[in-house]
N, C-alpha and C positions, 0 to 999 in steps of 0.2 A: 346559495349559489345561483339558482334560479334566475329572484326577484335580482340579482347583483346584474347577470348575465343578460337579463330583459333590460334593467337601466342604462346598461352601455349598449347596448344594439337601438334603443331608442335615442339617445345622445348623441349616436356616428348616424345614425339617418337624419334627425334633425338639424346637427349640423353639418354635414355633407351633403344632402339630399335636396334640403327642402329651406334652408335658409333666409330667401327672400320673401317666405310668410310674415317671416317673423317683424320683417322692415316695414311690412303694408301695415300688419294690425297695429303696430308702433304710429306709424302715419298716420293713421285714420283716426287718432285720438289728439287730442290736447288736454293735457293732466298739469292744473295751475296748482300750487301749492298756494292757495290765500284762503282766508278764512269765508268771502264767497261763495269760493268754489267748496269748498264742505260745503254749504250751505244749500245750495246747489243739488247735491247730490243728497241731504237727509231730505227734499223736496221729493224726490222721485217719488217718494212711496216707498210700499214693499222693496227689498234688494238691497236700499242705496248702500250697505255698509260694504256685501259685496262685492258691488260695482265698483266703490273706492278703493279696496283693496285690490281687487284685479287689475284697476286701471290704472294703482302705483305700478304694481309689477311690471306692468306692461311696456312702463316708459321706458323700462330699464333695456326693453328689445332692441334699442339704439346703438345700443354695444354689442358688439361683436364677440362670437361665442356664448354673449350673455339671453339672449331668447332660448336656446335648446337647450341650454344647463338651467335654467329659471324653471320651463314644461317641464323637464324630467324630473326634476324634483318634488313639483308641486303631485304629480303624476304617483312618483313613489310613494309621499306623504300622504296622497289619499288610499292606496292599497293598502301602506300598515294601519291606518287608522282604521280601515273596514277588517282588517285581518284582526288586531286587538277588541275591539265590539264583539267581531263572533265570537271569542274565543271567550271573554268576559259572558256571553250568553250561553255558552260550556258546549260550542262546537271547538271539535275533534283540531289538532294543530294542522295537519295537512289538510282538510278540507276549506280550516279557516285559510290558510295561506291560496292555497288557490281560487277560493271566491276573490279574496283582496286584488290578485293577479288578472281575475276577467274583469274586472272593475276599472282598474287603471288601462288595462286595453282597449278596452271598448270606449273609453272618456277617452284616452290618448287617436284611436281613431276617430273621433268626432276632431279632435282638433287638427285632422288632417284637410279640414272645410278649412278657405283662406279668412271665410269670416267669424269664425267660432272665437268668441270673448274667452278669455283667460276668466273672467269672473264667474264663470259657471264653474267651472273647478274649483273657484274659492269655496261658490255655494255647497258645492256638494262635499266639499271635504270641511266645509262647517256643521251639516248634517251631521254627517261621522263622526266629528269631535262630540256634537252633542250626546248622539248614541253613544259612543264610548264611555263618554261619563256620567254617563246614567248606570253606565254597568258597574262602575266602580262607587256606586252607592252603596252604603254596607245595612241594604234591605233585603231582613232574612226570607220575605215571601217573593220569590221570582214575579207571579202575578202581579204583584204591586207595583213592580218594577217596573212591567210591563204596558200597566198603563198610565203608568205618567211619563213612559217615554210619547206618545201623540200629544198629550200636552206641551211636554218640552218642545217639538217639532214645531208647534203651533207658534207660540212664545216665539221661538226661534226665526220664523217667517218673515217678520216684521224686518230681522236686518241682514236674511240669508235670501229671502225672497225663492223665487222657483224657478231653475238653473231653464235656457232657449234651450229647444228641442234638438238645434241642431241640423245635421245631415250626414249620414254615413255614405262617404265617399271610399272611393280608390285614389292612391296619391294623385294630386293635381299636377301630375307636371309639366302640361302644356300652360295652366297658370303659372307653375313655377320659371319657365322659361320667360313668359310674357313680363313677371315680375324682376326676374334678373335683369333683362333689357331695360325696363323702367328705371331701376335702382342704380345702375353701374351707369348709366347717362344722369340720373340725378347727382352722382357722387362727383361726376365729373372723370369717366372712366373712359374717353370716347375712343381710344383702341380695343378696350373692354368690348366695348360695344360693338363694332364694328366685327371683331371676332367673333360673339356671340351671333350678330344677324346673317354671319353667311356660314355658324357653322349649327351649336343646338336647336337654336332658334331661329331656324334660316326660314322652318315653312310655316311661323306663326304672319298673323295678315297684317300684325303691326313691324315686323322687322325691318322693312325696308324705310317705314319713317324712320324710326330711330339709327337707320344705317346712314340714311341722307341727314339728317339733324347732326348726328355727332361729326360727321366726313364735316359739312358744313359750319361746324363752329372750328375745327380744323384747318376751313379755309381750303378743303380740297371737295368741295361739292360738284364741280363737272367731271374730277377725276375719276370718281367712282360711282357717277349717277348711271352709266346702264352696265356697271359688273354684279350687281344682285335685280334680279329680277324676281315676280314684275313690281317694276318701277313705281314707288308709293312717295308721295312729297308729302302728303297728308292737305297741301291746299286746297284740294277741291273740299274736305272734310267740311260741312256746315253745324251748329252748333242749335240743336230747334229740338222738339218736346220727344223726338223719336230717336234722339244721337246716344251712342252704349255708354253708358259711365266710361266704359275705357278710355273712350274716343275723349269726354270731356276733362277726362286728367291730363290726358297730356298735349292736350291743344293751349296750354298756358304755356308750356315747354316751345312750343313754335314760335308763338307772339313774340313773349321774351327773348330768344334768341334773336329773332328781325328785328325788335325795338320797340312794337307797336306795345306801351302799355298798359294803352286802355281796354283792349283788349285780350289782353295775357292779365288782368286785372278782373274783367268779366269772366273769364274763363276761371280765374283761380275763386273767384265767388261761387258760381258754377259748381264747380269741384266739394267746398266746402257742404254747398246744400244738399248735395249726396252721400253725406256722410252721415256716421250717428252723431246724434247732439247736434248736427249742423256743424262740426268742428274736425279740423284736420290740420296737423301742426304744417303738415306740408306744405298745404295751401295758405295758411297764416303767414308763414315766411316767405312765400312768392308773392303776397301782398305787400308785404312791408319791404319786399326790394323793389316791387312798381313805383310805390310811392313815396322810396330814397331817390329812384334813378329821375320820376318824374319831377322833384324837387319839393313833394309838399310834406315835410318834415312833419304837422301837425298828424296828419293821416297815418305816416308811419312809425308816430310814437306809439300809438291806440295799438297795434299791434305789437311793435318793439319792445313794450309793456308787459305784456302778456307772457311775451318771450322769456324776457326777466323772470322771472315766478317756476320757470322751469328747470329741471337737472339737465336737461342736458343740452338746451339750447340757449340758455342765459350766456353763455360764452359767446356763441354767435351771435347773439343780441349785442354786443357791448361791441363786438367787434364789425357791426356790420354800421352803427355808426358814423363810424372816422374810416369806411372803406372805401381809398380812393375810386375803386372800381364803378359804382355807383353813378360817380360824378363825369368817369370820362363816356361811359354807357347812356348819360343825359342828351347828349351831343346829334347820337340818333334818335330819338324821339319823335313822332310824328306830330310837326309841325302845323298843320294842314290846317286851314278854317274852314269846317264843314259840318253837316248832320249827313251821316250815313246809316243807314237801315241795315242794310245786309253786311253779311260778312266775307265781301267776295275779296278774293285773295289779287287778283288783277289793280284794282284799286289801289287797298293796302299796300301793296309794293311799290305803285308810282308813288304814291303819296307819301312813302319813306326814303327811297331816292329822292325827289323833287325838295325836301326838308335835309337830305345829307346824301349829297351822290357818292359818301365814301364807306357806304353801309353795304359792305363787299357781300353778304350774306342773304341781304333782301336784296342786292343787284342779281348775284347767283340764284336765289329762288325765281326773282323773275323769269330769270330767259330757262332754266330750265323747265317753268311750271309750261313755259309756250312749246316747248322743244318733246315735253315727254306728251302733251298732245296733238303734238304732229301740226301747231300754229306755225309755221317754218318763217312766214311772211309778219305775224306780230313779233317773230324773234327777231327778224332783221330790223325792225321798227325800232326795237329798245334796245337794240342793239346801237343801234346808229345815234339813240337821243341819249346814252348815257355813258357810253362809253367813246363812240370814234366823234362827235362833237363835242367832248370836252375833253379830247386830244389823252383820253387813256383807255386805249383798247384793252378789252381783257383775251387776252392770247394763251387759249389752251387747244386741244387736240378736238373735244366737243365741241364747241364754240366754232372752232375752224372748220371742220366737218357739215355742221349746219349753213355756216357762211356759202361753203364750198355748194351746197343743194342748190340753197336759194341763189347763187349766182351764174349756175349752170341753168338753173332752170327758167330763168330769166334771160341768158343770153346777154351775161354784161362783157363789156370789150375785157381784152388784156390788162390793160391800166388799172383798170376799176377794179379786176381781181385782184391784181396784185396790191391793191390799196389794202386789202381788206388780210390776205392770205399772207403770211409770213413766214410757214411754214411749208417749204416746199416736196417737202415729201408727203405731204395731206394730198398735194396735187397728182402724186405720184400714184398715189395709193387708189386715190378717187379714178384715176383712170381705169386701172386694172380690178377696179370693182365692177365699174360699170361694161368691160370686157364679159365679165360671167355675171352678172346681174340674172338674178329668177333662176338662176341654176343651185343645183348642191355645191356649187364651189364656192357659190358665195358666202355661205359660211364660215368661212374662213374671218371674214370682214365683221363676226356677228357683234364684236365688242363696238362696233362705230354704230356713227348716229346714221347713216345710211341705211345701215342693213335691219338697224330698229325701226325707222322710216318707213322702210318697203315692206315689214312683215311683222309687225308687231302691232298691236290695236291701241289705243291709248287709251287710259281707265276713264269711264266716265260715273262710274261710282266706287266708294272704297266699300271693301270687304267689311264682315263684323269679326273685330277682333274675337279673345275670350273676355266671356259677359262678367263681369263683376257687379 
């Protein structure tokens, strides 16, 4: 009743609790099923058998429900296999059953670390097998028994190898948040998301990207750029020998979305290199749709390939093909003839407009990356070269609000405002701002670009998210 009682209190926290572990370690690996890849892995050395074994299991964390029912079993299988040993070595039933019990606890809290391998639990519960069946040797001198168990052990090494040490932690669930927000925007969850950054995950320091990323692929990126603060684009983010692993997973997520990708291409390279093996199915697959959308099929067999050979993303693989999507995403692409060094986000966005003024998304990052640093005067600039000279203003409540600064602040006639202002209750409102301006009434106004304007600081470097 006990061991039954521990295995479902480990099952409902695994899968209630802490389930976005289970997606990264999934992630982090690429498990081909070719005879290479064995090959591959009896190369390592000591472990490899385990390593294969765990990193079958592991693929299966793709499924849903299927990571915290896979650990807990592997978890209980190691407890009775230490409970059977002692007992075969003629300790007492309750004492055996409670060492098996601190066994599986103490391994089950190590895999509350987000990088703890599933194959250390193979390893150690191959140990146990071995120990088990040595007790069931029918050697009448115990001693004998005893010392060809360290042999057995030895033998054993060559394909159980000696389990990572680990780290005893406290549940992670400020990783667990940071991972949720990851996950439900990679799944394509972007209300998901967007509920998650302003409500569990509101005061991690990446929430606010993935709040503007998903608002942005939605197409409502000025609607909701100053209701979560403070205001994070992730633009300024640069990509150089000191940036967090976090930061470099999900700056592919950016590129991509704008278009740029050659860039969301270096970046998902990037990504892989931080991983074990150098491999991460994640990043494998944001290669091979750079290099669908960019059109060079040759590049993204080499991965689509790969894909093939897998359980659970061979499907995606066949279907990512003939996915129209790919082909209509070609269209933004950045056109540009150039060699550029850096990776400044100013550029990038002209040079994505200028190749497709109809890349709503890198138009929208522009003016807000000018807008959330208080550039009022380069907003009106891109403003005026992509939108009101090619006769399609983008007319929202931000956008209008900013217009409204820089035209009062400039002192443009009537005419010219109303070229620009279409919304005439912005005019209303901007009055009755600047009535209590610098006072506590103005708070009231705090959702406009005014009152961010007058008392908000713009970021000039991002936060460190949590470290992976």
């Amino acid at each position: 009743m006990l061991v039954g009682l521990w295995g479902v209190g480990c099952w409902a926290f695994l899968e209630f609790c802490y389930p976005y572990h289970f997606f990264y370690k999934e992630q982090n690996q690429l498990f081909v099923f070719t005879w290479d890849e064995w090959h591959r892995y009896r190369m390592e050395g000591a472990g490899w058998l385990a390593r294969w074994v765990g990193d079958f299991l592991t693929q299966f964390y793709y499924y849903l429900y299927a990571g915290s029912l896979l650990l807990t079993l592997s978890l209980l299988l190691l407890g009775d296999v230490v409970r059977r040993a002692l007992e075969g070595e003629g300790v007492c039933r309750v004492g055996a059953v409670a060492t098996g019990m601190v066994v599986m606890t103490l391994e089950g809290w190590r895999h509350l670390w987000y990088a703890y391998p599933l194959w250390c639990t193979v390893s150690l519960l191959g140990y146990a097998l071995v120990w088990w069946l040595m007790t069931l040797l029918p050697l009448r001198k115990r001693w004998l028994r005893r010392c060809l168990l360290p042999v057995a052990f030895v033998l054993a090494y060559a394909w159980l190898g000696l389990p990572e040490r680990g780290r005893w932690r406290m549940p992670e669930m400020e990783v667990e948040r940071y991972l949720a927000l990851d996950n439900e925007f990679y799944f394509g969850h972007d209300e998901r998301v967007v509920e998650l950054a302003t409500g569990d995950g509101a005061d991690l320091a990446v929430s606010g990207f993935y709040y503007n990323l998903a608002n942005a692929r939605m197409g409502r990126l000025p609607e909701g750029l100053l209701l979560k603060r403070p205001v994070e684009l992730g633009t300024l983010w640069r990509i150089g020998p000191e940036t967090p692993v976090t930061i470099i997973r999900v700056m592919n997520e950016l590129y991509y979305e704008l278009g740029d990708m050659t860039y969301a291409e270096r970046a998902a390279m990037m990504g892989c290199v931080f991983t074990r093996a150098n491999r991460n199915v994640r990043m494998v697959k944001r290669l091979a749709e750079c290099n669908l959308v960019s059109g060079d099929s040759a590049a993204a067999e080499k991965y689509l390939r790969l894909l093939d050979h897998t359980l659970a993303y061979r499907e995606w693989a066949r279907e990512a093909r003939r996915n129209p999507l790919y082909a209509r995403k070609r269209a933004f692409v950045n056109r540009a003839d150039t060699l550029r060094v850096g990776d400044d986000a100013r550029t990038i966005l002209t040079e994505l407009l200028d190749s497709n003024a109809e890349n709503e998304v890198a138009l929208d990052y522009l003016l807000c990356h000018e807008l959330v640093q208080g550039n009022v005067a380069m907003f009106k600039l891109f403003y005026d070269r992509y939108c009101m000279n090619r006769g399609r203003p983008r007319v929202c409540p931000l956008y209008q609000q900013a217009l409204l600064a820089w035209l009062a602040s400039n002192r443009a006639s009537r005419v010219e405002m109303l070229s620009y202002i279409v919304d005439e209750q912005q005019l209303v409102d901007f009055n009755a701002y600047n009535a209590v301006r610098g006072t506590p009434a103005a708070a009231k106004w705090k959702n406009t670009y005014w009152y961010y304007f007058d008392n908000i600081d713009p970021p000039q470097k991002t936060q460190d998210p949590p470290q992976l």
